[in-house]
C-alpha positions as CSV (number, residue, x, y, z in Angstrom):
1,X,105.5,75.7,54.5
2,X,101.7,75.9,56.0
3,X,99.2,77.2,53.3
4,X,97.8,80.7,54.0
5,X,93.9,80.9,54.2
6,X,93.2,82.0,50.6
7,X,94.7,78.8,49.5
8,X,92.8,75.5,49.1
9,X,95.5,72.7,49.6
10,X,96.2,70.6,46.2
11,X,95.2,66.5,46.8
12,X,97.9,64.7,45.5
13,X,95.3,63.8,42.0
14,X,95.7,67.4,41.3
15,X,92.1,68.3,41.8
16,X,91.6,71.3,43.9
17,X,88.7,70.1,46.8
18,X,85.5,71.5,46.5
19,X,84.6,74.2,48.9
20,X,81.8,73.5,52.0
21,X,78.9,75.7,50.4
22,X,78.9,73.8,47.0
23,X,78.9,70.5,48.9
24,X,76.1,71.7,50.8
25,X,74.2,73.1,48.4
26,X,74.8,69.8,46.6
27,X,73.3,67.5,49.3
28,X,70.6,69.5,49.8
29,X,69.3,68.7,46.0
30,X,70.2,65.6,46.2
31,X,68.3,65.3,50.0
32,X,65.2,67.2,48.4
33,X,64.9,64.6,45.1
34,X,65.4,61.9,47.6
35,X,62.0,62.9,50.1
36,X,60.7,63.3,46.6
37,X,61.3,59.7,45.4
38,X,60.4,58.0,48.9
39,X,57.5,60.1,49.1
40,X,56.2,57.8,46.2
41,X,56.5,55.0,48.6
42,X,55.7,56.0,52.1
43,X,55.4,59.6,53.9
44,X,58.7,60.8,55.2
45,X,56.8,62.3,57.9
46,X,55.6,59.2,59.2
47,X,58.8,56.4,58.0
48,X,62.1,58.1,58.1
49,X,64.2,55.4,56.7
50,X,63.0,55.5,53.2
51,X,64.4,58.6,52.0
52,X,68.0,57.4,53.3
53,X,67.6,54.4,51.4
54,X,67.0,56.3,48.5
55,X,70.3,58.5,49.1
56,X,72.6,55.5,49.3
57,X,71.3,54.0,46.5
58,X,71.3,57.2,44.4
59,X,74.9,57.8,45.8
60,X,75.9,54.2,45.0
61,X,74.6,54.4,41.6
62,X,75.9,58.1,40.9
63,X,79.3,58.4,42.1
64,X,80.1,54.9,41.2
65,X,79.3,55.2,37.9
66,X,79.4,58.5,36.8
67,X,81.3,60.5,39.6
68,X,78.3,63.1,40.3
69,X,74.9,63.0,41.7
70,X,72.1,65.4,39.9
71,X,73.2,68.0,43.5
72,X,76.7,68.0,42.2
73,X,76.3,68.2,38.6
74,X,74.1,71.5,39.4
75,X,77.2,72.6,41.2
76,X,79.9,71.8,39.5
77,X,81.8,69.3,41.6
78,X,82.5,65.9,41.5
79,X,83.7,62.5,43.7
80,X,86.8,61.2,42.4
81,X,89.2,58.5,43.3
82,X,91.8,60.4,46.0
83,X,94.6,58.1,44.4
84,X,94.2,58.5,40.7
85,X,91.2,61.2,40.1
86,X,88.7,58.4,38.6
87,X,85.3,57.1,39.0
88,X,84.8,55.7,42.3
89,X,82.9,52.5,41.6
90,X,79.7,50.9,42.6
91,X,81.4,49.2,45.6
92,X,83.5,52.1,47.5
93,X,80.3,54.3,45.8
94,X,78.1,51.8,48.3
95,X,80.8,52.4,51.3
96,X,80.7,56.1,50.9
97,X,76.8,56.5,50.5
98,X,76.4,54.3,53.5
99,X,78.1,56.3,55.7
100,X,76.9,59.6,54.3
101,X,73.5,58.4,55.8
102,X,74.9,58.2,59.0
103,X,76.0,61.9,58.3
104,X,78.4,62.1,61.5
105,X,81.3,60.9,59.2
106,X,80.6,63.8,56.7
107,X,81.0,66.0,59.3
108,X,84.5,65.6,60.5
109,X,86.8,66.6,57.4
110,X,90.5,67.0,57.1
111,X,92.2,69.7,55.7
112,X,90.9,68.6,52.1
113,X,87.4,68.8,53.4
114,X,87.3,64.5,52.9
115,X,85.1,63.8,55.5
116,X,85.3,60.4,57.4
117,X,83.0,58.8,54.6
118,X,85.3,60.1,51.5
119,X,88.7,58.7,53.5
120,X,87.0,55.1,54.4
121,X,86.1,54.8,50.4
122,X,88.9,56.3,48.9
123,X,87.2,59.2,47.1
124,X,87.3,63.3,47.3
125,X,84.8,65.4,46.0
126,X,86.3,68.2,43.8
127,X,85.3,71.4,42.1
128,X,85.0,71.0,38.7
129,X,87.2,73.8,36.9
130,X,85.7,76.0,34.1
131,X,87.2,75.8,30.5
């Protein structure tokens, strides 16, 4: 039986998949303390790479080891292993990041909203429930 609208599908971990405005909302922090890091480095407006640099390494260190970037943690959701609900690690944390600076891949979601980049390394990124 299909799920009606008002229901977010269950991933097999248990965790219910985070919604698309908290995700947004979450890489939009994340994309602001990025431009804020590079800008340290080089002007954004003038080199455009350093501030994706910045976001897979962030996203490498930050979902590998702790399962949230600073974006997340402000909203309440977290990545998480899709098999077993974990911590992603440093080198599907490096996958994921990588591909999330290509941002096509994060745009193309299944019905879990796991966009290409969370399916390649193995993760889903998950609201974290209140209690």
């Amino acid at each position: 039986m299909a799920a009606s609208v008002n229901e977010s599908p269950v991933a097999p971990t248990g965790l219910e998949p985070a919604g698309l405005g908290p995700r947004l909302a979450a890489i939009v922090i994340d994309w602001v303390l990025c431009l804020l890091i590079a800008s340290v480095y080089a002007s954004p407006a003038e080199v455009a790479w350093p501030p994706v640099l910045v976001l897979v390494v962030a996203n490498t260190f930050f979902l590998g080891l702790f399962g949230q970037t600073p974006g997340m943690r402000l909203t309440r959701i977290r990545c998480a292993s899709y098999p077993d609900g974990g911590v992603i690690g440093l080198r599907r944390g490096l996958i994921r990041g990588v591909l999330l600076g290509l941002f096509i891949p994060a745009m193309i979601m299944d019905g879990q909203g796991r966009g290409l980049h969370d399916r390649a390394a193995g993760s889903i990124v998950a609201a974290i429930r209140r209690g």
